[in-house]
N, C-alpha and C positions, 0 to 999 in steps of 0.2 A: 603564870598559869594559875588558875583561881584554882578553891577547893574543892569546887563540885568539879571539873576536869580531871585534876587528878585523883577525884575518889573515881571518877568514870574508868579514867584509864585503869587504875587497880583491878577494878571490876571485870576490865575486856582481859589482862592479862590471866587472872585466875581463870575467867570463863575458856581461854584461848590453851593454858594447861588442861584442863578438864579435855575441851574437845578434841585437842591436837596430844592425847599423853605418845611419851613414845616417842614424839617427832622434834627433831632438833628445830633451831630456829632460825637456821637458814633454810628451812623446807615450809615453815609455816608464814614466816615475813610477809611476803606480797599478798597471801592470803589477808591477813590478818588487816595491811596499810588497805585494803579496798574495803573492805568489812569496816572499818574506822572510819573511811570517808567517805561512805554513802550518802547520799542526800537526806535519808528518813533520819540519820542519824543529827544532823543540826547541830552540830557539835562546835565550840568555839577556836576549835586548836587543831592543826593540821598534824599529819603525824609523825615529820621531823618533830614537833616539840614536844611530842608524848611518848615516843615510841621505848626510850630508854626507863620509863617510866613501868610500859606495859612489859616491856622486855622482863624488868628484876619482878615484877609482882608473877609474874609466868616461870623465871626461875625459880622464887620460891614456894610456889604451887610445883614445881617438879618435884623438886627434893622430898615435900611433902608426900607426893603419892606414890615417890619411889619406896620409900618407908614401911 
């Protein structure tokens, strides 16, 4: 996974805490894998290879705005 990917995914996960606060992440997932593979988004990585990526950056935006 190159570094512009995973600074992308970091990115979707904080954005993905922000939008979804509140909601676990089996209620946000499928949201989330379609939002990821859009076509506008052009993206090089499918989101089996990112998702555990956006998962902890979306964890730690939890914890964060739990606070």
């Amino acid at each position: 996974m190159t570094d512009h990917i995973q600074e992308a995914a970091h990115h979707f996960g904080a954005y993905a805490a922000a939008r979804y606060h509140g909601k676990s992440w089996d209620e946000i997932e499928a949201d989330l894998r379609r939002g990821w593979e859009t076509p506008e988004q052009h993206l090089e990585a499918g989101w089996d290879e990112i998702k555990e990526v956006v998962r902890d950056s979306w964890s730690n935006m939890q914890r964060e705005l739990a606070d």
